[in-house]
mmCIF file of the N, C-alpha and C atoms, coordinates in Angstrom:
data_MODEL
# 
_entry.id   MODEL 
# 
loop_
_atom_site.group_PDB 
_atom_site.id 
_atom_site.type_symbol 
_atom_site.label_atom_id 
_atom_site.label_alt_id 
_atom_site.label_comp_id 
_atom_site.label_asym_id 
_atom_site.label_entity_id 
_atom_site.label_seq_id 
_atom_site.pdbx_PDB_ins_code 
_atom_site.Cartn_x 
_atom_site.Cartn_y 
_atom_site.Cartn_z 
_atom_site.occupancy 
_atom_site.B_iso_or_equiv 
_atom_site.pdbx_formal_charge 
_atom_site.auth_seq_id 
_atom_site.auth_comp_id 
_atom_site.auth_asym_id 
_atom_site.auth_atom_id 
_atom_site.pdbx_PDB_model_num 
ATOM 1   N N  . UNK A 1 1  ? 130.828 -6.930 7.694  1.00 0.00 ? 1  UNK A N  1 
ATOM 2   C CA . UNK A 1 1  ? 130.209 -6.757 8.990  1.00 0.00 ? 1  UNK A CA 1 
ATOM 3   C C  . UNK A 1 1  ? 128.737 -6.412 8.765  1.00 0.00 ? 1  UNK A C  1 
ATOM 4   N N  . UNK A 1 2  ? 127.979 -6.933 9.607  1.00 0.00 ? 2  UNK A N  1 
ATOM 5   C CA . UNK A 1 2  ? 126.462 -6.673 9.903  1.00 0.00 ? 2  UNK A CA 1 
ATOM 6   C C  . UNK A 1 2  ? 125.806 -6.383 10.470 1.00 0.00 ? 2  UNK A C  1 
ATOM 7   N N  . UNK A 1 3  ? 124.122 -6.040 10.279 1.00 0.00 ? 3  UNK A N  1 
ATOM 8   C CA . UNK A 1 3  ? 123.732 -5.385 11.681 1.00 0.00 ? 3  UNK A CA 1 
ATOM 9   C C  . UNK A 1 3  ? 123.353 -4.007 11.214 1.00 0.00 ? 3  UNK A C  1 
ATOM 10  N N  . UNK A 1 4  ? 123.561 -3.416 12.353 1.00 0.00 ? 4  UNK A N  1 
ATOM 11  C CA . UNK A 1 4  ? 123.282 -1.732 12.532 1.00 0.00 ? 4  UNK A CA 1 
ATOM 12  C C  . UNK A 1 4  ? 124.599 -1.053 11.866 1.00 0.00 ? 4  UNK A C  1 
ATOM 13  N N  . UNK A 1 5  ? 125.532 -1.766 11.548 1.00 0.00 ? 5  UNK A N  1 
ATOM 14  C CA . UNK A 1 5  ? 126.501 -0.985 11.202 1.00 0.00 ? 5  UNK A CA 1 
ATOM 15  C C  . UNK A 1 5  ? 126.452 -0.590 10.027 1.00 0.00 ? 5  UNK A C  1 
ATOM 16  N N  . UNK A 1 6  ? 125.605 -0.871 9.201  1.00 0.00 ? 6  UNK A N  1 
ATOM 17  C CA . UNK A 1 6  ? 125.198 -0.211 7.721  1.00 0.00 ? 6  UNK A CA 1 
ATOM 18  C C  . UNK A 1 6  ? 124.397 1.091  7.791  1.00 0.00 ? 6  UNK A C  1 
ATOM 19  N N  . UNK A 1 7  ? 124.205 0.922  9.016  1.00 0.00 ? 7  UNK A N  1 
ATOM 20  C CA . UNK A 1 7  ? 123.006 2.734  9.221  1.00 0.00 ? 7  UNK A CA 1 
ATOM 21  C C  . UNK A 1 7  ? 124.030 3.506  9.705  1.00 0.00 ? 7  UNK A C  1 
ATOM 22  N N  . UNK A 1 8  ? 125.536 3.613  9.683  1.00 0.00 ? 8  UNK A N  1 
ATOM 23  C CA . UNK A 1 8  ? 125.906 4.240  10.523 1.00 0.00 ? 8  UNK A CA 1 
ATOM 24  C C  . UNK A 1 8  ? 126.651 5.502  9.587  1.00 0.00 ? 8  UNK A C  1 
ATOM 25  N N  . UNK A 1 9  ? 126.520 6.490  9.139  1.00 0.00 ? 9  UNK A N  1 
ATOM 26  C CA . UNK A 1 9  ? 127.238 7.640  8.516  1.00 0.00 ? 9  UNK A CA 1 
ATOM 27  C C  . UNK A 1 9  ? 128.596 8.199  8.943  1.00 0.00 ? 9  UNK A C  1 
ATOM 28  N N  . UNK A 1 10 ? 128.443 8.348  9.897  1.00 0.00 ? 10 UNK A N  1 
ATOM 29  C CA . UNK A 1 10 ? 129.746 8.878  10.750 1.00 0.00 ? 10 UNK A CA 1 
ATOM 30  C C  . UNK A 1 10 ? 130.446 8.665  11.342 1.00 0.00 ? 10 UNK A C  1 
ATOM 31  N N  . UNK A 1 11 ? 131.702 8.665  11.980 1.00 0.00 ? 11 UNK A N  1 
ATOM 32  C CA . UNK A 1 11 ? 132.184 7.467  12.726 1.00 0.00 ? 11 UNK A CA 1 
ATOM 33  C C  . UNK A 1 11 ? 133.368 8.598  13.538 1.00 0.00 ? 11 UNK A C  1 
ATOM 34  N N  . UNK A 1 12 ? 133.343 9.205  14.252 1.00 0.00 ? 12 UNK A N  1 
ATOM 35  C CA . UNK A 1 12 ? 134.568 10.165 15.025 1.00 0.00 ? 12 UNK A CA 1 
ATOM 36  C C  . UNK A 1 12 ? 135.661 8.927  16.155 1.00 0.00 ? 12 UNK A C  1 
ATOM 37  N N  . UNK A 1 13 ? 136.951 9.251  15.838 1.00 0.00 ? 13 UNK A N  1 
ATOM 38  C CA . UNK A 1 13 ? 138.097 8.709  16.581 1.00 0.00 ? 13 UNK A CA 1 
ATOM 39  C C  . UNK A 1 13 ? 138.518 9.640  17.607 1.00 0.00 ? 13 UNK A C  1 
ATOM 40  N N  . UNK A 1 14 ? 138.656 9.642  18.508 1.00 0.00 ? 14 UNK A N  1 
ATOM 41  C CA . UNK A 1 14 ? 139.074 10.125 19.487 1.00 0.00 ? 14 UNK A CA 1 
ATOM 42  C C  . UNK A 1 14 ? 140.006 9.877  19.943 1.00 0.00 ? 14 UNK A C  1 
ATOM 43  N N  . UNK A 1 15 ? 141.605 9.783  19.663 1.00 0.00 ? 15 UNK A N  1 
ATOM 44  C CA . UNK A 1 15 ? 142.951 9.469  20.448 1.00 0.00 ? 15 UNK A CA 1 
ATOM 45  C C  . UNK A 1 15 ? 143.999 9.880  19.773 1.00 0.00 ? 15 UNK A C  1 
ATOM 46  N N  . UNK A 1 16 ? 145.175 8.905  20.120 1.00 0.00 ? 16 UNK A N  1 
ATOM 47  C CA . UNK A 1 16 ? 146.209 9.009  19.614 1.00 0.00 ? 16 UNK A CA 1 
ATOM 48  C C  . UNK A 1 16 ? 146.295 7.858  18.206 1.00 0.00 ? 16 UNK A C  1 
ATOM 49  N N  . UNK A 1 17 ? 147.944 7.694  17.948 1.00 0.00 ? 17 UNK A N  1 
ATOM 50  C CA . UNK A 1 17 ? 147.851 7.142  16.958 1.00 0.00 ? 17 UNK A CA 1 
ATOM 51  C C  . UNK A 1 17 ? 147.845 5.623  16.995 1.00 0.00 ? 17 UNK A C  1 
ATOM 52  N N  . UNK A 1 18 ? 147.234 4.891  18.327 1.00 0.00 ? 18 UNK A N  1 
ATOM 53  C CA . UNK A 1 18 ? 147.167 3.661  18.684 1.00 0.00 ? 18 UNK A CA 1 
ATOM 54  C C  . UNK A 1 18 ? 145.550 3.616  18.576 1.00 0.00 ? 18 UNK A C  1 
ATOM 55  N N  . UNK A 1 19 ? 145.336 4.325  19.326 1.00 0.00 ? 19 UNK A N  1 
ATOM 56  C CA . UNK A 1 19 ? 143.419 4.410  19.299 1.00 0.00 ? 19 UNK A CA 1 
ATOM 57  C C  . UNK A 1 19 ? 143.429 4.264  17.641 1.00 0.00 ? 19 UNK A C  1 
ATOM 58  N N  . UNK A 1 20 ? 143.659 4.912  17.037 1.00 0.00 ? 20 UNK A N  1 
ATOM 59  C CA . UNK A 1 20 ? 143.415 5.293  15.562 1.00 0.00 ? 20 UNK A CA 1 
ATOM 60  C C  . UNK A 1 20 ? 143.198 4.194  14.806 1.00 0.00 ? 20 UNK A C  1 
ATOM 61  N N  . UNK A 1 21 ? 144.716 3.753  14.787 1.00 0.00 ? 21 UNK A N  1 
ATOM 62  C CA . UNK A 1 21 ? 145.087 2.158  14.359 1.00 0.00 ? 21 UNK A CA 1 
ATOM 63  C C  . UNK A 1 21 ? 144.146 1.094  14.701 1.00 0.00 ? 21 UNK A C  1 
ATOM 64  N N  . UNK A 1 22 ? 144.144 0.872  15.943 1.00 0.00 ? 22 UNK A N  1 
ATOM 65  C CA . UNK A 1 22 ? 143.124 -0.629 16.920 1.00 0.00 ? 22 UNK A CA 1 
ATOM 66  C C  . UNK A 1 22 ? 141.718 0.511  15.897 1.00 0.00 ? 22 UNK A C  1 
ATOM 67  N N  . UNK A 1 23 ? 140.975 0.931  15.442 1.00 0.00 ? 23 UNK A N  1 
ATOM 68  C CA . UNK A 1 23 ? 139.135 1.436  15.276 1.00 0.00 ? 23 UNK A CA 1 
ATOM 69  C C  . UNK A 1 23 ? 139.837 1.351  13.772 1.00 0.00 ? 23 UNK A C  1 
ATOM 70  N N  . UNK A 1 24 ? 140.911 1.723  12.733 1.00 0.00 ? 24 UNK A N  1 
ATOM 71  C CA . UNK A 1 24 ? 140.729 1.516  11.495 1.00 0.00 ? 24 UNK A CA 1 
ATOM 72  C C  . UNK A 1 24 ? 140.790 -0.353 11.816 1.00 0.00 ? 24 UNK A C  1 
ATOM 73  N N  . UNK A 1 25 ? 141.754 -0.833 11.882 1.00 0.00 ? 25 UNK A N  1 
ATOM 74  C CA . UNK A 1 25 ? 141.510 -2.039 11.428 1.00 0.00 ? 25 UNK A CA 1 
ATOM 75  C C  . UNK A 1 25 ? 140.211 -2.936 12.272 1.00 0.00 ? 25 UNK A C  1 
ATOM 76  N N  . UNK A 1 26 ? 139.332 -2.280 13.071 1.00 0.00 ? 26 UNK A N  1 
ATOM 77  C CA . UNK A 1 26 ? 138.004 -2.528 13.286 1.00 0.00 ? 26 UNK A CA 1 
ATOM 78  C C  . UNK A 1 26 ? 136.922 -2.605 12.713 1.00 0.00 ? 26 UNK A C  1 
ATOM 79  N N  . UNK A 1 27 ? 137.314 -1.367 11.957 1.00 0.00 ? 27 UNK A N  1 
ATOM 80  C CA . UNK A 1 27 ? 136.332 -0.900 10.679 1.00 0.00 ? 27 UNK A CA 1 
ATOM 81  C C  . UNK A 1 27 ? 135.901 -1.011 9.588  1.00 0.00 ? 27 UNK A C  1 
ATOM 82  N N  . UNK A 1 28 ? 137.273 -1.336 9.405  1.00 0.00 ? 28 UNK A N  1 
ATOM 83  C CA . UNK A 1 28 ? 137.408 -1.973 7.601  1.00 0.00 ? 28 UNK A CA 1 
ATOM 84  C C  . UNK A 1 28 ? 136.510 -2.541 6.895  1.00 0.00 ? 28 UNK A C  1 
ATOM 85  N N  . UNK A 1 29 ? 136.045 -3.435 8.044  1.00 0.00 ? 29 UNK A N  1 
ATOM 86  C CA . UNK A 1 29 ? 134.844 -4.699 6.964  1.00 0.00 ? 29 UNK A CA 1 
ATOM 87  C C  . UNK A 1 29 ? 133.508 -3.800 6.661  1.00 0.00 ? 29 UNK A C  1 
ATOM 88  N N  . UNK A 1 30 ? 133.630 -2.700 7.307  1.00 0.00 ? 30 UNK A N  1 
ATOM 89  C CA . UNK A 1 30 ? 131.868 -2.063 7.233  1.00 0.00 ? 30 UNK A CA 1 
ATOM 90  C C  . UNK A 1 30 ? 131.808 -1.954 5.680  1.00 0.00 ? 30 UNK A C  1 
ATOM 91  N N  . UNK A 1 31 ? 130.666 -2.235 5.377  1.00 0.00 ? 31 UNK A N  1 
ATOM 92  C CA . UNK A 1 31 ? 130.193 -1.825 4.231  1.00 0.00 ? 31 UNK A CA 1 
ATOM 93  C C  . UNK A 1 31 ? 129.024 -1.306 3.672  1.00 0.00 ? 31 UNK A C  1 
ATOM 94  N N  . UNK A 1 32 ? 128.242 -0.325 3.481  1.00 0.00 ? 32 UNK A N  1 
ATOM 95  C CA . UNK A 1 32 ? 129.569 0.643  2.951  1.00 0.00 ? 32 UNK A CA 1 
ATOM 96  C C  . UNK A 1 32 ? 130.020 1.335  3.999  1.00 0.00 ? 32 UNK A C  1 
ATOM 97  N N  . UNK A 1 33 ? 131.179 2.003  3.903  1.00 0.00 ? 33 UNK A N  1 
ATOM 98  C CA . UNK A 1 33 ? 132.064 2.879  4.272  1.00 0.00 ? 33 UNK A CA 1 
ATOM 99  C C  . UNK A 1 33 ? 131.610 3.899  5.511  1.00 0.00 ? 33 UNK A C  1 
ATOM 100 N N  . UNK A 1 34 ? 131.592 3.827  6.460  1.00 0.00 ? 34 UNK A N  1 
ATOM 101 C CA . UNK A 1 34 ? 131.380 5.066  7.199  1.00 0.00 ? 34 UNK A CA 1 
ATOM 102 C C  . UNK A 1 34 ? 132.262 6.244  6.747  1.00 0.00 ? 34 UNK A C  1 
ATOM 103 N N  . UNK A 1 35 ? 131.518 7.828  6.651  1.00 0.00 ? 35 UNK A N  1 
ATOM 104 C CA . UNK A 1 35 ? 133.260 8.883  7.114  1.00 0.00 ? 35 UNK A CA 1 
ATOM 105 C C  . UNK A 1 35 ? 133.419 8.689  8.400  1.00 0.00 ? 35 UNK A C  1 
ATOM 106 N N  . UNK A 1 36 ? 135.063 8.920  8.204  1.00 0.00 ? 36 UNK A N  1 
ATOM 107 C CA . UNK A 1 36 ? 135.974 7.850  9.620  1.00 0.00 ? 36 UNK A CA 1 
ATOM 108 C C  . UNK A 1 36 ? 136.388 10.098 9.877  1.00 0.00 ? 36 UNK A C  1 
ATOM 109 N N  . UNK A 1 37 ? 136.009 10.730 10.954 1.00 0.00 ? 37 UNK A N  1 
ATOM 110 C CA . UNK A 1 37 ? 136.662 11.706 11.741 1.00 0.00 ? 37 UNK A CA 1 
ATOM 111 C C  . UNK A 1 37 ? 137.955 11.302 12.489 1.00 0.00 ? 37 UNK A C  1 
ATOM 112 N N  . UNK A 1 38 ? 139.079 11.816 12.681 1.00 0.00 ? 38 UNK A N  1 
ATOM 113 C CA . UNK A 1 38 ? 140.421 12.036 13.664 1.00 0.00 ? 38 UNK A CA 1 
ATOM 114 C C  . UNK A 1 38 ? 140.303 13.138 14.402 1.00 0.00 ? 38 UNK A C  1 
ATOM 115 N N  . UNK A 1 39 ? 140.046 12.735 15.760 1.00 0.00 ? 39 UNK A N  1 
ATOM 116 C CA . UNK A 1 39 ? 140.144 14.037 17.184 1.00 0.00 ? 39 UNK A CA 1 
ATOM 117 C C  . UNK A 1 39 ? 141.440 13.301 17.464 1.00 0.00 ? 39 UNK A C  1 
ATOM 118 N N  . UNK A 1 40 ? 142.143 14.590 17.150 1.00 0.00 ? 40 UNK A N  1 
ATOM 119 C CA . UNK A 1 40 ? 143.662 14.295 17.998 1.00 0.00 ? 40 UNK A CA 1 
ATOM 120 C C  . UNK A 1 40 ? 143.548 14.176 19.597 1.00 0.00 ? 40 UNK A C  1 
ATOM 121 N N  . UNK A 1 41 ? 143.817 13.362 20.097 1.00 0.00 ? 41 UNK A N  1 
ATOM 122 C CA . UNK A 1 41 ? 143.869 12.813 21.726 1.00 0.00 ? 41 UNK A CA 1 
ATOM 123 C C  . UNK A 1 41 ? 145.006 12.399 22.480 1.00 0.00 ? 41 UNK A C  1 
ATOM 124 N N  . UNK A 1 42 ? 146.030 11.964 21.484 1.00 0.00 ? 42 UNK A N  1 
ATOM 125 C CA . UNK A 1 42 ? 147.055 11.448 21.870 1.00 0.00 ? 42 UNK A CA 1 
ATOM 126 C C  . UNK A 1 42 ? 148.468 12.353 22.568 1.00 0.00 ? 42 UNK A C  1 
ATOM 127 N N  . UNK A 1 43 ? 149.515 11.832 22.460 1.00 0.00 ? 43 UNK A N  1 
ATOM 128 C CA . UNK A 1 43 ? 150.685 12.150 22.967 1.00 0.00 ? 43 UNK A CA 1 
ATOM 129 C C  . UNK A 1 43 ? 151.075 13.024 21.631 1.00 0.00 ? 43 UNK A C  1 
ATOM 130 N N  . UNK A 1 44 ? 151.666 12.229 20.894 1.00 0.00 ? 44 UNK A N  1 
ATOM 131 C CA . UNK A 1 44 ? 152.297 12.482 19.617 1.00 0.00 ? 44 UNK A CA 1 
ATOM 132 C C  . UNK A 1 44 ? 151.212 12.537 18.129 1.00 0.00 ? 44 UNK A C  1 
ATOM 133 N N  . UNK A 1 45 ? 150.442 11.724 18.445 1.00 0.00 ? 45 UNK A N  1 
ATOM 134 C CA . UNK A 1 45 ? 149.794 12.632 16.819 1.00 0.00 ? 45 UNK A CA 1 
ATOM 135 C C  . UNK A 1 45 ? 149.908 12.298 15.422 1.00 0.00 ? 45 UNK A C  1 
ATOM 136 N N  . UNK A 1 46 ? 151.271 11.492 14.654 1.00 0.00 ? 46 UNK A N  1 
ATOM 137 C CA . UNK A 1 46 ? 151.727 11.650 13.970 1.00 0.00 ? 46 UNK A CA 1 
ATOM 138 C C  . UNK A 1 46 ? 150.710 11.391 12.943 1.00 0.00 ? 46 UNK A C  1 
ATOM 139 N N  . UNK A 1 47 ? 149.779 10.477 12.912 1.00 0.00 ? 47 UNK A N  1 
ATOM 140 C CA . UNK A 1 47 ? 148.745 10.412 11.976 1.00 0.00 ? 47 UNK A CA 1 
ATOM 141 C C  . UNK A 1 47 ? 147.706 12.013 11.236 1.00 0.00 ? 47 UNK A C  1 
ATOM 142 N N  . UNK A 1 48 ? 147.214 11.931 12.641 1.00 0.00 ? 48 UNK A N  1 
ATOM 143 C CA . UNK A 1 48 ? 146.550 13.533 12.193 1.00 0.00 ? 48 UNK A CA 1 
ATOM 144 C C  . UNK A 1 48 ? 147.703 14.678 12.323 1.00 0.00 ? 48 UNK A C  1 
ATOM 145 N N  . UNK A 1 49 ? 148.900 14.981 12.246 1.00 0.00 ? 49 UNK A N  1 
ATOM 146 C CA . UNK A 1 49 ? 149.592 15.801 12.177 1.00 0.00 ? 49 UNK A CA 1 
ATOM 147 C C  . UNK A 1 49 ? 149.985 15.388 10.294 1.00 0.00 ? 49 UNK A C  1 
ATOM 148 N N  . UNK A 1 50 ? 150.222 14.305 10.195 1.00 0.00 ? 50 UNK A N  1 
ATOM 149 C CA . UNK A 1 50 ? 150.653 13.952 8.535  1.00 0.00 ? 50 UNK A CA 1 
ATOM 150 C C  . UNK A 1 50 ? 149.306 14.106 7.397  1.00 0.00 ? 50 UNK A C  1 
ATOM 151 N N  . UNK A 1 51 ? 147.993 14.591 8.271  1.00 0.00 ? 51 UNK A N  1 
ATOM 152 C CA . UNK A 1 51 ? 146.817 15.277 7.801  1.00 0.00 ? 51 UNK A CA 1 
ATOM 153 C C  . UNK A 1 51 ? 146.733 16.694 7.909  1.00 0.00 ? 51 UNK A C  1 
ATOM 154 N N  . UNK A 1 52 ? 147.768 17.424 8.055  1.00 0.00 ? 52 UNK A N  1 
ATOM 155 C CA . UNK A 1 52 ? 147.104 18.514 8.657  1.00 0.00 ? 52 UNK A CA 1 
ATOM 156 C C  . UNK A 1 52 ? 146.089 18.743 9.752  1.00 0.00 ? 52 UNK A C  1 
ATOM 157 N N  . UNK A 1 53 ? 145.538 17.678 10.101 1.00 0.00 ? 53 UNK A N  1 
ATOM 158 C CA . UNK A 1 53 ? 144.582 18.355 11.126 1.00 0.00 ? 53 UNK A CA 1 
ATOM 159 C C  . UNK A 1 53 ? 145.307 19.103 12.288 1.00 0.00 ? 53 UNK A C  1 
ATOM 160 N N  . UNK A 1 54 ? 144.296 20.414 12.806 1.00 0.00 ? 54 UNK A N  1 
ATOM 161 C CA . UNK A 1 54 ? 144.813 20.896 14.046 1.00 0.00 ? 54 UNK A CA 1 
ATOM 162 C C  . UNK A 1 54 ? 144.696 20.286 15.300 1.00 0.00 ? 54 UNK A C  1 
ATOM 163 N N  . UNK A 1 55 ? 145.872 20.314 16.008 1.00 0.00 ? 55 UNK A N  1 
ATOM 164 C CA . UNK A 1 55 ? 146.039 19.623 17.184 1.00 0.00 ? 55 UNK A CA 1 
ATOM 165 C C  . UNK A 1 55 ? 144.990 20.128 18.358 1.00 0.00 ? 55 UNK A C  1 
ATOM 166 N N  . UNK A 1 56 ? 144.659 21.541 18.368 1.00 0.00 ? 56 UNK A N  1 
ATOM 167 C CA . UNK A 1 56 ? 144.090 21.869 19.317 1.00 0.00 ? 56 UNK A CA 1 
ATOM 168 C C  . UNK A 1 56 ? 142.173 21.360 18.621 1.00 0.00 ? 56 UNK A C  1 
ATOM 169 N N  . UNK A 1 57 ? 142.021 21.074 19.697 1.00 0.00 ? 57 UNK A N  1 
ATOM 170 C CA . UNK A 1 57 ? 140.449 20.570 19.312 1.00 0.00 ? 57 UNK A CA 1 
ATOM 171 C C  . UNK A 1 57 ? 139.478 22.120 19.141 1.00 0.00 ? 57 UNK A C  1 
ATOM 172 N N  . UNK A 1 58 ? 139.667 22.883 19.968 1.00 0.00 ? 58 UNK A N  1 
ATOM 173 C CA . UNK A 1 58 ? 138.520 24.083 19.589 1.00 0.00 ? 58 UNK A CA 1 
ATOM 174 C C  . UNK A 1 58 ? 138.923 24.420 18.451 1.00 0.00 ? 58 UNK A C  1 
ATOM 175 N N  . UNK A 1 59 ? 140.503 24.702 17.891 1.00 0.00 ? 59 UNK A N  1 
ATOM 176 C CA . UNK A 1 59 ? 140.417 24.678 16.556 1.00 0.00 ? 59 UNK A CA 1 
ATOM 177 C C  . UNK A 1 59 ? 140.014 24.314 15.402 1.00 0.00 ? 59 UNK A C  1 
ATOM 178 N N  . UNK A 1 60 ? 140.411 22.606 15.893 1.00 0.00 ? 60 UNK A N  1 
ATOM 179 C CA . UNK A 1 60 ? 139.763 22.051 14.508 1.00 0.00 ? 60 UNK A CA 1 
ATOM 180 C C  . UNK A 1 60 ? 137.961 22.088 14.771 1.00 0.00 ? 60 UNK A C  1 
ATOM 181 N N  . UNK A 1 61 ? 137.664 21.917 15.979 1.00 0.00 ? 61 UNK A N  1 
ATOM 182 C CA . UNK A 1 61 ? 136.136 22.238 15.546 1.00 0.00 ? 61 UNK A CA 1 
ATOM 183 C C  . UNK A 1 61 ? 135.650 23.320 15.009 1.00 0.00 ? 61 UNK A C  1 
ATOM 184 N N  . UNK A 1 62 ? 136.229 24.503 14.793 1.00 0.00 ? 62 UNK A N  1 
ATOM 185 C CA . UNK A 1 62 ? 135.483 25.876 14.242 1.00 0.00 ? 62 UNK A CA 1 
ATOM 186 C C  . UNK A 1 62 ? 136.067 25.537 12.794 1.00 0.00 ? 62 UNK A C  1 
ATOM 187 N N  . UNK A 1 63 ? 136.537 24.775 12.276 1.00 0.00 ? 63 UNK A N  1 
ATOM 188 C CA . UNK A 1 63 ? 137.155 24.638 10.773 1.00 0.00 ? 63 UNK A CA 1 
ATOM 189 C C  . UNK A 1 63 ? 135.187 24.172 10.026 1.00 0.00 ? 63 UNK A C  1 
# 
């Protein structure tokens, strides 16, 4: 992928584990690599729960 997407450092997800899925396989081609963030948003979670991340968002933001 090309463009502006090589300036891009950071990359925050915001959902569940469908959002998650549909933006990784979006992403993939960047090169190089953005860091990819998980904000849990969803119903169930199971992605960022099989990370440890905390479900509650003020939590994981003071980490």
């Amino acid at each position: 992928m090309q463009g502006a997407w090589n300036e891009v450092e950071l990359i925050l997800i915001y959902g569940g584990d469908g959002t998650v899925h549909e933006c990784l396989n979006g992403l993939k081609e960047i090169n190089p690599s953005p860091v990819i963030g998980v904000l849990p948003g969803g119903t169930a979670n199971d992605f960022s729960r099989s990370l440890n991340v905390p479900q509650n968002i003020k939590k994981l933001l003071k980490r």
